[in-house]
N, C-alpha and C positions, 0 to 999 in steps of 0.2 A: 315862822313856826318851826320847831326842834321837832324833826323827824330822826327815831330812831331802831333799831330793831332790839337794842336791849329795854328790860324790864323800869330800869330807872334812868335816871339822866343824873349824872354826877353833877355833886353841889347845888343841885334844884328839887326840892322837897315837891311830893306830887301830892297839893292839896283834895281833888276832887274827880274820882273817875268818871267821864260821861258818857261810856261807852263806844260800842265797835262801829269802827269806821272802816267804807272799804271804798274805795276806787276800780272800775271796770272797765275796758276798751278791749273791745274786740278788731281786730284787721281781716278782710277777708282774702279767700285764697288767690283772687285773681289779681291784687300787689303781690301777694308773694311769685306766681304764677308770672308775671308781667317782669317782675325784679328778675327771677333768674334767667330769663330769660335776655334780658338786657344789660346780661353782669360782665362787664368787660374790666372790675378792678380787682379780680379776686387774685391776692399775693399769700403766698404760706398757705392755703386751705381759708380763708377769710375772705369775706365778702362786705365791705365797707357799707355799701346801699342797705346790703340787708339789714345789718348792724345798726346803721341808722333808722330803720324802720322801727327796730324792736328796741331802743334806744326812745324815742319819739312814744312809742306806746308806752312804755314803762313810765318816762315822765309826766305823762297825761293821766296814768291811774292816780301817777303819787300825789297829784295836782287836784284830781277829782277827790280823793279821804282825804286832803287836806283841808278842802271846803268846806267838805261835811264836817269834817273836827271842828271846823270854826262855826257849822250852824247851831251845834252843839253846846257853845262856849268852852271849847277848849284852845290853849293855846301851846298844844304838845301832842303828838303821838306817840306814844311805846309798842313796844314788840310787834314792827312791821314786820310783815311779810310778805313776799312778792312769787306770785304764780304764776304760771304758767301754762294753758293748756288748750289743747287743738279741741276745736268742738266744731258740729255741724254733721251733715253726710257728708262722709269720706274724711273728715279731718279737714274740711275745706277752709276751715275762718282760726285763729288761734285770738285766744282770750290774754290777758294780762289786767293779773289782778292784784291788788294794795290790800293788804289791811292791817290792823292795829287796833289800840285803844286810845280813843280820846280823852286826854287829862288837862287838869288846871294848875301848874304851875307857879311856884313863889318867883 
């Protein structure tokens, strides 16, 4: 499936839009809580584990609107967008979200 965050996909005419598709994965704060506390690879201001963390959620939303694209019949997303944001009391859990439109594709 052609995930994208522009409006078209070059040389593929977009026959049928079937609407917004989104992907959500929340992690809560005691990985993140747990991870820095156990960060012993952090080189330059970077933190590898962490990076993998929110790495690992990010491909998990894009994986989740993909599905749903495809419950859809589509077999394309346009103008993804990928968010971001702490939610809970105290900013305890951070969200990672997908979305787009699901289209049909020549």
């Amino acid at each position: 499936m052609i995930v994208t965050t522009t409006p078209s996909i070059e040389g593929k005419a977009i026959r049928d839009y079937r609407g917004i598709v989104i992907g959500e994965v929340i992690v809560g704060a005691n990985l993140f809580r747990d991870l820095f506390a156990s960060i012993t690879d952090i080189v330059g201001g970077r933190s590898g584990k962490y990076e993998n963390v929110l790495k690992r959620a990010r491909d998990e939303a894009l994986l989740e609107m993909q599905a749903e694209a495809a419950k859809l019949g589509g077999n394309a997303v346009v103008g993804v967008d990928l968010d971001y944001e702490v939610v809970g009391d105290k900013g305890s859990m951070l969200m990672v979200s997908a979305s787009g439109t699901a289209v049909v594709t020549d």
